[in-house]
C-alpha positions in Angstrom: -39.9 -105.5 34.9 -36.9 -104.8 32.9 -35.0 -104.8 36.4 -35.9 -108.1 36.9 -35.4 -109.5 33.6 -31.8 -108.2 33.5 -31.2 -109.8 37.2 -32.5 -113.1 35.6 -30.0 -112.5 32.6 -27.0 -111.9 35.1 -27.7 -115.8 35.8 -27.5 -117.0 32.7 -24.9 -120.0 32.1 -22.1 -120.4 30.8 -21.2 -123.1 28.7 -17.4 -123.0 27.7 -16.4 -125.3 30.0 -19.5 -128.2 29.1 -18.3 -127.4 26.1 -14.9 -127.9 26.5 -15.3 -131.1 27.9 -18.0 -132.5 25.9 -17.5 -131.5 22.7 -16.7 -135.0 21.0 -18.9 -136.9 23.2 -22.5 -135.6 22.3 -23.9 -134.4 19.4 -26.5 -131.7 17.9 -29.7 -133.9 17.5 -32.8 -133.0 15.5 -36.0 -135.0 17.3 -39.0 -136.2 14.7 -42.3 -137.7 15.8 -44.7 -138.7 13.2 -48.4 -139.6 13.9 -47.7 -141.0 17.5 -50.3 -142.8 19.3 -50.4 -144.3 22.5 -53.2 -146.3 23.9 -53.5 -148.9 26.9 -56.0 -151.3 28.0 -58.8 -150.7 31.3 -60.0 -154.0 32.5 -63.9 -153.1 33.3 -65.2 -155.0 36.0 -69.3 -155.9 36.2 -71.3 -155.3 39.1 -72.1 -159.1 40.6 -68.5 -160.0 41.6 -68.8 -163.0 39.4 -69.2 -161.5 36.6 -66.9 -161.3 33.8 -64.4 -158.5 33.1 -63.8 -157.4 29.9 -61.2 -155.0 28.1 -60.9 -151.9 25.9 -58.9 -149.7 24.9 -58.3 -145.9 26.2 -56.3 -143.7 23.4 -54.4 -141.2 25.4 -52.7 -139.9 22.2 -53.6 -139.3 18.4 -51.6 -138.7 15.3 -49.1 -136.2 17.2 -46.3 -135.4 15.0 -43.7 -132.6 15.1 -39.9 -131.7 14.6 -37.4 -129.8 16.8 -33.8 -128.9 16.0 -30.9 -128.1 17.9 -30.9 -124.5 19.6 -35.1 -125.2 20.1 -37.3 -124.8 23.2 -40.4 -127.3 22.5 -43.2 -126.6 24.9 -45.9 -128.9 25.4 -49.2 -127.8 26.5 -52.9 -128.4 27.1 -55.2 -128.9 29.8 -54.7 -131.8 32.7 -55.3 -135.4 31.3 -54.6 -134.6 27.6 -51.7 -136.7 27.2 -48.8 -134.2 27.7 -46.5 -136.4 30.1 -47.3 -139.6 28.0 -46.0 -137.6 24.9 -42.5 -136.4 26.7 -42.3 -139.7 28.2 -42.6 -141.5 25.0 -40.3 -139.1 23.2 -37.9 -139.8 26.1 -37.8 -144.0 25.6 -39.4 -144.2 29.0 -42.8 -145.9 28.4 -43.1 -148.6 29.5 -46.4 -150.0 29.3 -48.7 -149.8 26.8 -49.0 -150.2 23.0 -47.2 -147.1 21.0 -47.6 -146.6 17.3 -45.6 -144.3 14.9 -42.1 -142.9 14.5 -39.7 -141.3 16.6 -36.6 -140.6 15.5 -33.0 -138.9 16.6 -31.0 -137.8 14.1 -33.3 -140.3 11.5 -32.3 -143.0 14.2 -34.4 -144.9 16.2 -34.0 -144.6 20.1 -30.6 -146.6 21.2 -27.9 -146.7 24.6 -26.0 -144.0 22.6 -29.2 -142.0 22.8 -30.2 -142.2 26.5 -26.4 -141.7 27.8 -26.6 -138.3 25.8 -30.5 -137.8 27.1 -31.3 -135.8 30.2 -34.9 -136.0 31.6 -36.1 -133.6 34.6 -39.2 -135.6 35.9 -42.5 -133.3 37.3 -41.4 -134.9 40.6 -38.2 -134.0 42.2 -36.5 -137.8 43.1 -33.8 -136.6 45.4 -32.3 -138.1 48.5 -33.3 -135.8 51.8 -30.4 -136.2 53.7 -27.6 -134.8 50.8 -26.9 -131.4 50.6 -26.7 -129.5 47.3 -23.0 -130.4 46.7 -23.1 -134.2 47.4 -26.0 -134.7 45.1 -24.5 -133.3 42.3 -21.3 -134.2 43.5 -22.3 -138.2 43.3 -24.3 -137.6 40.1 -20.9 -136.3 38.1 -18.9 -139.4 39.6 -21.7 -141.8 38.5 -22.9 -140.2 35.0 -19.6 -138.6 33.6 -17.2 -141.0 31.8 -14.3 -143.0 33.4 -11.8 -140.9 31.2 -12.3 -137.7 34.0 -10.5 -137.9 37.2 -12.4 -138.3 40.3 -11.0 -134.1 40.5 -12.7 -133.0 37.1 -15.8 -134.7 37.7 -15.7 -133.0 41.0 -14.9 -129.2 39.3 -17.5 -129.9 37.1 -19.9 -130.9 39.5 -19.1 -127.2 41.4 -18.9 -125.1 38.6 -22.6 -126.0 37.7 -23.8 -125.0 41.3 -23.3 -121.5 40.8 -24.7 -121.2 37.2 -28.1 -122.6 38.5 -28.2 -119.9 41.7 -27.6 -122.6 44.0 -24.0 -121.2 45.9 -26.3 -119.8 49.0 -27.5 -123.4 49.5 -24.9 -125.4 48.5 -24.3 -126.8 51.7 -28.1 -127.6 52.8 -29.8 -130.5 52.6 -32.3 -131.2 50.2 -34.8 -132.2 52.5 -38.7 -133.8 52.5 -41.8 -133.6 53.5 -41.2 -134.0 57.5 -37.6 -132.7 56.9 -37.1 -129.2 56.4 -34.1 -128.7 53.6 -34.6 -126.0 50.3 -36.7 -124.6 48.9 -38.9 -126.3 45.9 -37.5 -123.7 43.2 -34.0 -124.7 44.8 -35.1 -128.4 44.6 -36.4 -128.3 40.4 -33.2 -126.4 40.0 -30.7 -129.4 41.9 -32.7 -132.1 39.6 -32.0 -130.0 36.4 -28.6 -129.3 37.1 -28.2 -133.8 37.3 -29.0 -133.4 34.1 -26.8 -130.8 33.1 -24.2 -132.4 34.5 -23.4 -134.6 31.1 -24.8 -131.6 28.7 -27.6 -133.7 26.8 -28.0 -133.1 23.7 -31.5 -133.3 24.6 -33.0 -132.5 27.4 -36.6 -133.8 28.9 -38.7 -131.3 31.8 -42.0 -132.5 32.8 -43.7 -129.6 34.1 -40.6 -127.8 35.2 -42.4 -124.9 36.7 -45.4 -126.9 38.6 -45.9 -125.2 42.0 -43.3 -122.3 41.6 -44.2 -118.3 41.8 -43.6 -116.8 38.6 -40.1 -115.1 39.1 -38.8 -118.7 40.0 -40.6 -120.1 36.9 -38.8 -117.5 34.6 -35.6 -118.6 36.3 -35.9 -121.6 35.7 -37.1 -121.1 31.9 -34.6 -118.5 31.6 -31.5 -121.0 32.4 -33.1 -123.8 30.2 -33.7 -121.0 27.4 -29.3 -120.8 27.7 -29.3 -124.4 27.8 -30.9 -124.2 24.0 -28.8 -121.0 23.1 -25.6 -123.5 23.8 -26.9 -125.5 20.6 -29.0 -127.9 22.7 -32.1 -129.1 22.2 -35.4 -128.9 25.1 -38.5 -130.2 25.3 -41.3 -129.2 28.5 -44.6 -129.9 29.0 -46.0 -127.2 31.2 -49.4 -126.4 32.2 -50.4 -122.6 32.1 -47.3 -120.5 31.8 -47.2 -116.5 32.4 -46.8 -114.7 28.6 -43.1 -114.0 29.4 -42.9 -117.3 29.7 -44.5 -118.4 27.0 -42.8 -115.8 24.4 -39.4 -117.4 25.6 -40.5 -120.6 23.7 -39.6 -121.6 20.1 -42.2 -123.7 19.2 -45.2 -125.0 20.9 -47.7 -127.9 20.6 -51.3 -127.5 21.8 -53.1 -131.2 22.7 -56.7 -131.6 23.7 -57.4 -134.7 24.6 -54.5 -136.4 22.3 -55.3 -134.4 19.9 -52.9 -131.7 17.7 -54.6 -129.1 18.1 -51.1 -126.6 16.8 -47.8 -127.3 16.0 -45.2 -124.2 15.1 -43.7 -121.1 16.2 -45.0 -119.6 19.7 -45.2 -116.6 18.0 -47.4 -117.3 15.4 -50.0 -119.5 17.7 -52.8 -116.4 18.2 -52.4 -115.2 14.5 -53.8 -118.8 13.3 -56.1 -119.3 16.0 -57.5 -116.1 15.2 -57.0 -117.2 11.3 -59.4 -119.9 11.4 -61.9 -117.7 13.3 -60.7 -118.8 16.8 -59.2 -114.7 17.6 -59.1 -113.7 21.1 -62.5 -112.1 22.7 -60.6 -110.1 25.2 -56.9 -109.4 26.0 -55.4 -112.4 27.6 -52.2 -114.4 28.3 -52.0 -116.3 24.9 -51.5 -119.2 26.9 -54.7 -118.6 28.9 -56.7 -118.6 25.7 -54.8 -122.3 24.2 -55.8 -123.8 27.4 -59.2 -122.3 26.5 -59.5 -123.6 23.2 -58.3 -127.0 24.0 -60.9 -127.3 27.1 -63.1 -126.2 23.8 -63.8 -123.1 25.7 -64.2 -119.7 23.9 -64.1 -117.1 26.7 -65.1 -117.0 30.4 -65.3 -113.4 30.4 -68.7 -112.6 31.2 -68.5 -109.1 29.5 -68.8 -110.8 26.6 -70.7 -113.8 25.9 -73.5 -112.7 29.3 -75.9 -112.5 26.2 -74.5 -115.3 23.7 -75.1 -118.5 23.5 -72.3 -121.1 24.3 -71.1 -123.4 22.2 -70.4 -127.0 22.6 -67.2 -127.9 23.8 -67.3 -131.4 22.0 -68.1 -129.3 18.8 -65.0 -126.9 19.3 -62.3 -129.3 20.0 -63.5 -131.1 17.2 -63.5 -127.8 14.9 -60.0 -127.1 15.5 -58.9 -130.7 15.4 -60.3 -130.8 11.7 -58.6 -127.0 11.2 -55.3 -128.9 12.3 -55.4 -131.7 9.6 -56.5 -128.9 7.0 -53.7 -126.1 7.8 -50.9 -127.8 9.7 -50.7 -131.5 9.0 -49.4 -131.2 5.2 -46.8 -128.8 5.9 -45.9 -130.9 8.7 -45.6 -134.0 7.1 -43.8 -132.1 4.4 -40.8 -130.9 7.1 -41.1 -134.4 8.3 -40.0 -136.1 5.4 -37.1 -133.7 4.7 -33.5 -134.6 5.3 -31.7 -132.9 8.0 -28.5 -131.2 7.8 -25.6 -133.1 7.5 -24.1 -131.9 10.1 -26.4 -133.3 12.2 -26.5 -137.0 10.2 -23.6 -137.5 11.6 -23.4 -141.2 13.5 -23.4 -141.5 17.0 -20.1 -143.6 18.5 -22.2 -146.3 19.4 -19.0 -148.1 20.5 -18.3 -145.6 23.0 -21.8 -144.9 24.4 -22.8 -148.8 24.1 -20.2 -149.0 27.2 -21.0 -147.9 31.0 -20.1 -144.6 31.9 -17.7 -146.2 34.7 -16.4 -149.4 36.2 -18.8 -151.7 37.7 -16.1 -150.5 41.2 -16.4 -147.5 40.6 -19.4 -147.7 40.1 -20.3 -149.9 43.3 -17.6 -147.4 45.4 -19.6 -144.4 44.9 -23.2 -145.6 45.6 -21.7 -147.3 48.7 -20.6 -144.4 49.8 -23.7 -142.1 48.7 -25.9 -144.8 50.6 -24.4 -145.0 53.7 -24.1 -140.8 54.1 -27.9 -141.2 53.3 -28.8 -144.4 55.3 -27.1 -143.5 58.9 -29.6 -140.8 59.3 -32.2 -143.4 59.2 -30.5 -146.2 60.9 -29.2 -144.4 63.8 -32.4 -142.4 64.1 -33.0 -141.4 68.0 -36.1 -143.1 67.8 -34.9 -146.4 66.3 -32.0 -146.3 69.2 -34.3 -145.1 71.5 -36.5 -148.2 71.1 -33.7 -151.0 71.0 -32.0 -149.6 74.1 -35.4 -149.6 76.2 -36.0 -152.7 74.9 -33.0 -154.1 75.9 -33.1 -152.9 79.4 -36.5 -154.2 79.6 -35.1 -157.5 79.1 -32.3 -157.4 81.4 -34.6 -156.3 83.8 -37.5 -158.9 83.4 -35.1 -161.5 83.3 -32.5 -160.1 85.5 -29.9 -163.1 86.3 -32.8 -165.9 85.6 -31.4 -169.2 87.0 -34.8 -171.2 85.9 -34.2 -173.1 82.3 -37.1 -172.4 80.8 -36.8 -168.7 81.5 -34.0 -168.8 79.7 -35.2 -170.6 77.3 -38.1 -168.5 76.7 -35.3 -165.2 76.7 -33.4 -167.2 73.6 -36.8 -167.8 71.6 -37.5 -164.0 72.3 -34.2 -162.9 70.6 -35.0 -164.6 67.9 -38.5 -163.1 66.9 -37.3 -159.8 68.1 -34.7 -159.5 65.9 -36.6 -161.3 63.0 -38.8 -159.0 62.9 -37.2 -156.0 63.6 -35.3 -156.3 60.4 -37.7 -157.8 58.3 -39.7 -154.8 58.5 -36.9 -152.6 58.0 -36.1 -154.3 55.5 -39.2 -154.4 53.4 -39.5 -150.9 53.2 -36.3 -150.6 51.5 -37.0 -151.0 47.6 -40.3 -149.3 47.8 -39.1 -146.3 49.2 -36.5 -146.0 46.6 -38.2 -147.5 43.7 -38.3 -143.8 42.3 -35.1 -142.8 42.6 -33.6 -146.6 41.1 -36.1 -146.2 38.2 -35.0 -142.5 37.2 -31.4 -143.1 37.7 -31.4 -146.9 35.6 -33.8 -145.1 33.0 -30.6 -142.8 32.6 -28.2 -145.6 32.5 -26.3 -144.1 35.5 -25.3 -147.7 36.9 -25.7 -151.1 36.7 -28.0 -152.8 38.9 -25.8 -155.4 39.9 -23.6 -152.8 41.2 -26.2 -150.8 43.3 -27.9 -154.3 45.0 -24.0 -155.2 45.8 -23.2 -151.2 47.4 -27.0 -151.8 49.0 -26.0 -155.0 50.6 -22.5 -153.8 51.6 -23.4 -150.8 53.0 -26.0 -151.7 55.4 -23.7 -154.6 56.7 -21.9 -152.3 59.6 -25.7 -150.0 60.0 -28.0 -153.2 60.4 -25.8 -155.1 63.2 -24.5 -152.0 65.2 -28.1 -152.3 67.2 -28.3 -155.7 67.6 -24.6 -155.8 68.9 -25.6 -153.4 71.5 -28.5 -155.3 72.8 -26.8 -158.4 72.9 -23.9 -156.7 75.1 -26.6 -155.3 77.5 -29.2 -158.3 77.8 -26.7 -160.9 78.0 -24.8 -160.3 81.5 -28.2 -159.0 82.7 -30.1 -162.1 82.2 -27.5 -164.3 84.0 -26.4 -166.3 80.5 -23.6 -168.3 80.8 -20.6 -166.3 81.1 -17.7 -167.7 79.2 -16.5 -165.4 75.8 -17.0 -168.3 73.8 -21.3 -168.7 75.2 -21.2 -164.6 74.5 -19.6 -164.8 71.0 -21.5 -167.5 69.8 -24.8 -166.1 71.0 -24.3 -163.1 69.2 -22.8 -164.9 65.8 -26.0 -166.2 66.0 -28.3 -163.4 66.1 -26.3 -161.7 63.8 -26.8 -164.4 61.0 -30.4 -164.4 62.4 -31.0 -160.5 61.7 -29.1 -161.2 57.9 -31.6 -164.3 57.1 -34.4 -161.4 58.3 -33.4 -158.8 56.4 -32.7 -160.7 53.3 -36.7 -162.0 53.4 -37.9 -158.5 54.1 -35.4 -157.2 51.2 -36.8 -160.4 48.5 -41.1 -159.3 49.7 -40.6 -155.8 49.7 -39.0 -156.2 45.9 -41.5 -158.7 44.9 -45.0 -156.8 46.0 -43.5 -152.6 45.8 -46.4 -151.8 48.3 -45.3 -151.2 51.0 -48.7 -152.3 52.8 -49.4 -155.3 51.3 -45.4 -156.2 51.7 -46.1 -155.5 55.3 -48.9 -157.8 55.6 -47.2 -160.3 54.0 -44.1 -160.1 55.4 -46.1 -160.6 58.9 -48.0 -163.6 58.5 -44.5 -165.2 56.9 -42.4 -164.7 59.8 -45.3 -165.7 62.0 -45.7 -168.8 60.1 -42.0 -169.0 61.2 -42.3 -168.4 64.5 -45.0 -171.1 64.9 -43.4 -173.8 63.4 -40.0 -172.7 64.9 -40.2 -175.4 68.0 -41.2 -173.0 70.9 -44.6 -172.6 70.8 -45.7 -176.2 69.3 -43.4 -178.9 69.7 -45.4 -182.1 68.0 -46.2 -180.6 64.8 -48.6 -182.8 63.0 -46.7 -184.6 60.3 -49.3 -183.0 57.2 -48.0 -179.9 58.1 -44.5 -180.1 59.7 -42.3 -179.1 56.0 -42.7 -175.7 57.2 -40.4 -176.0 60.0 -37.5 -177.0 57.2 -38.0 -173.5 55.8 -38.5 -171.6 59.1 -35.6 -169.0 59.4 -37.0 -169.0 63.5 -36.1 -173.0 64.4 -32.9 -172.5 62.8 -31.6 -169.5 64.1 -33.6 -170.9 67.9 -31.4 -174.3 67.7 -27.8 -172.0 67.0 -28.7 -169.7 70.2 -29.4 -173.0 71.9 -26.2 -174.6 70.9 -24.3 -171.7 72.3 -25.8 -171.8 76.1 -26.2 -175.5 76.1 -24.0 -178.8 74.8 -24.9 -182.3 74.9 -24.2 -183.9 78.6 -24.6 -181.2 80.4 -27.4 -181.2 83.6 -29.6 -179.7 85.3 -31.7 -180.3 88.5 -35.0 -182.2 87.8 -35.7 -182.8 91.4 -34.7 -183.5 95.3 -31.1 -184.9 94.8 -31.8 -185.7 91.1 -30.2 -184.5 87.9 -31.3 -184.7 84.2 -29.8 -184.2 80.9 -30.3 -180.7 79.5 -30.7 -182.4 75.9 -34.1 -183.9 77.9 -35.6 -181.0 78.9 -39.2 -181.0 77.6 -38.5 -177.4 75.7 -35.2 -178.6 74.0 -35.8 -181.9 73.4 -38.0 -181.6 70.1 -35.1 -178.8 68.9 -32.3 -180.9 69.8 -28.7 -179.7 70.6 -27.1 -181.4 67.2 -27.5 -181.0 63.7 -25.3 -177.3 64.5 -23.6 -177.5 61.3 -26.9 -178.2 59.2 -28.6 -175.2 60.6 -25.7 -172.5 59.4 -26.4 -174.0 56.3 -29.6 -173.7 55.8 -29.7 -170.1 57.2 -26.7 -169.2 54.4 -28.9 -170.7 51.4 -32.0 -168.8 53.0 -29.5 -165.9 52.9 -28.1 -166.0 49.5 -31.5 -167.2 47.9 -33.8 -164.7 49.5 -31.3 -162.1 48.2 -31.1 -163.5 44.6 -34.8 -163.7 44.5 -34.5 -159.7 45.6 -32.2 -159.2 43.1 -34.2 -160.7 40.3 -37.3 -159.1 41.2 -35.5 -155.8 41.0 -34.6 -156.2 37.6 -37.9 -155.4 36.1 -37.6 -152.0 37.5 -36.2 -149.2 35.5 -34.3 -150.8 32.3 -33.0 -154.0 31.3 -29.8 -155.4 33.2 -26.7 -154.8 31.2 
């Protein structure tokens, strides 16, 4: 034991440098919260589905209240469902739903920008890209999250020195990894998402359940290099289910909930001494933690040794025992810490000019997530599969309509390439936003970026990934399908499918940020571009007049009529019969298209383009924080 505790304290951090750099950027901070509640609204539904519904209110939290300095450890505990991630969310300015009542303050300020740039928080799930390794995720954190006034070189140095005071040099060039990709380890992975936070040396930091899923040596690890963290003058606060009693003797002050309920507030230390003050003590030896979570489940003891002969009590009965013990012993000497004035030292205001201001540039800002994205995205865009499938499908064309000479062959190939690659992007596309919605709302909850910036590095970046494949399968199909072959027919067939697969991509990128299910996005997204397709002059050419506005919004007869436009001009003819020759502008498939009105379709397809994208743009902004 002592071995192992003195290998843990070989890996303890060192601060100099963090402090070095960031000693006049944040500041000691002393966190109050006084009688917090938090409650939201269930909308009950009757039985007959025309009944009425009707609303009440769930309280998830009661009256919590407590204080923790700089150089503190805060733990959080109680059972499952008794409001420990609402608290630490709240305390963190992250709710956002809900109704919350009482006070918290930092430094006797309310929560501000100058606040959450000098805030870490460690969610319970690690939101990490799979495809970085160790260094490039903390390596584009620092560029993001530390200030402009560091070189591109410090923020790198600073980036590397933190790998090795978390134990991460061994992996440092492994990826992080998922669940069908193997990468590190999950003690590996809750160590990469605290050292992100790290990175800027919060003056507070935020951990939910820190240790959830981890053996207990990693777990102390873990603790062990947040517990230096704190002894750097910094503040944490975890919640944390059942911790092991090293664990739970490294903390400074703990607060038991049951059920939103205070059930103890104060030093770890003291915790079985006034459980067992009250006449709560301990029936048998136990992990003090063990016997908390007890208590709060308004449990005495399991331990059939001792109560095989008593009766049980009732659980209701005990929480509410030692919620009424809590308001008698605790609550006045809380409040009475409360409503004292914190050192001066620690009064001392915030630069709210400084911190009010992005971290970087809105370029450099754009430069870096351009570049993250793209080291993340060709794994998935250049998958083998996704190749795999374009290329057969490409030769499947070529071969089924190897060197057509028949019109409406042709034809039929042209309409193909457009639904092919409508759809093929479009549902690309609309998994985009819900697959990241995690990682936008941690890293805009932290203020890393402005969201303007990320949609522009998004759109950029997936410019050269998003038409590589449809490039290729127009270079293939086209000389095997016998289409006319002059550069300028072949150029402007594949401008044309380009803008097609843009206009695609930019509906699947506005209904997968609209809806954020990727299901019902799906769903939707299909019977739109369907609609499309119908009403896009191939299938149905004498659209009834009550219905035919949906052609004048169909991305399909637009993008149809440019691939037209680039086989076929006006004048040209074809053989209609024994010694007879007709207009290609009559033939009975592109007749009801038409081969004019060129110029009217590229511009309907670029306010498709630009609107679809602003309506994704918009929709996005109700994700994470406000735009700034």
């Amino acid at each position: 034991m002592e071995q192992e505790m003195e290998n843990i304290e070989n890996q303890h951090i060192d601060h100099s440098k963090s402090e070095v750099i960031f000693d006049n950027t944040n500041r000691p901070v002393t966190l109050k919260f006084e009688n917090v509640g938090y409650k939201i609204k269930l909308v009950k539904e009757g039985c007959l589905k025309n009944s009425s519904k009707s609303e009440e209110d769930k309280i998830i939290l009661k009256d919590v209240s407590g204080i923790v300095s700089p150089g503190e450890m805060l733990a959080i505990l109680g059972p499952s469902g008794c409001g420990k991630t609402t608290l630490i969310t709240g305390l963190g300015g992250r709710l956002v739903d809900g109704h919350l009542d009482g006070a918290i303050t930092y430094n006797n300020k309310s929560f501000s920008n100058a606040m959450k740039r000098s805030t870490g928080f460690v969610t319970q799930d690690d939101v990490l890209y799979p495809h970085l390794t160790v260094y490039e995720t903390l390596v584009f954190t620092a560029l993001l999250r530390l200030p402009k006034t560091f070189s591109v070189e410090e923020k790198t140095s600073h980036a590397e020195a933190i790998i090795p005071q978390l134990g991460l040099t061994k992996c440092k060039d492994s990826i992080i990894g998922g669940p069908l990709l193997r990468g590190i380890s999950g003690g590996e992975r809750k160590r990469v998402s605290i050292g992100q936070e790290m990175l800027i040396n919060p003056s507070l930091l935020f951990l939910d359940e820190p240790t959830s899923g981890l053996d207990s040596t990693t777990a102390l690890r873990i603790v062990s290099t947040l517990k230096d963290l704190v002894n750097g003058g910094r503040m944490v606060v975890m919640t944390i289910h059942q911790p092991s009693s090293r664990l739970f003797y490294m903390f400074d002050k703990v607060l038991l909930l049951s059920e939103g309920n205070p059930l103890y507030f104060g030093r770890a230390e003291d915790a079985m001494g006034y459980f067992s003050g009250i006449g709560f003590p301990p029936l048998v030896a136990m992990n003090p933690s063990d016997f908390l979570l007890d208590l709060s489940s308004g449990i005495l003891s399991d331990d059939p040794r001792v109560l095989s002969d008593a009766p049980r009590e009732d659980p209701a009965s005990i929480k509410q025992t030692l919620v009424t013990a809590f308001k008698t012993n605790l609550a006045e000497n809380l409040k009475e810490q409360l409503q004292e004035s914190i050192d001066h030292q620690v009064t001392e205001k915030l630069h709210e000019k400084k911190f009010n201001q992005w971290s970087n540039t809105w370029w450099q800002q754009f430069s870096v997530l351009l570049r993250r994205g793209m080291k993340e995205r060709k794994h998935e865009s250049f998958s083998s599969f996704k190749v795999g499938e374009v290329l057969v499908m490409a030769f499947m064309c070529g071969l089924l309509w190897w060197k057509s000479n028949y019109i409406q062959d042709q034809i039929g190939f042209l309409f193909f390439y457009t639904t092919f690659w409508e759809f093929f992007p479009l549902f690309q596309a609309i998994y985009t936003f819900p697959q990241e919605r995690m990682m936008l709302e941690k890293e805009r909850s932290s203020g890393m970026y402005r969201l303007s910036a990320y949609f522009m590095a998004r759109t950029v970046g997936d410019l050269p990934m998003e038409l590589v494949l449809p490039t290729i399968f127009t270079i293939i199909t086209y000389w095997m399908t016998g289409l006319k072959p002059s550069a300028g027919s072949f150029f402007s067939t594949l401008f044309s499918l380009l803008y097609n697969v843009l206009v695609s991509q930019s509906l699947g990128l506005a209904i997968g940020a609209m809806v954020m299910d990727q299901n019902s996005a799906t769903t939707l997204g299909l019977v739109i571009m369907l609609m499309f397709n119908l009403a896009g002059g191939y299938f149905v050419r004498h659209v009834p007049r009550f219905i035919a506005w949906i052609k004048y919004v169909s991305i399909s007869q637009y993008a149809y009529k440019l691939l037209l436009v680039s086989q076929y001009s006006p004048g040209e003819t074809y053989s209609c019969g024994i010694n007879a020759t007709c207009l290609i502008e009559d033939f009975p498939s592109i007749k009801p298209i038409g081969l004019g009105g060129k110029g009217i379709s590229m511009v309907a397809l670029a306010v498709m383009l630009l609107g679809y994208r602003f309506l994704a743009y918009v929709a996005l902004m109700r994700i994470g924080v406000t735009k700034k």
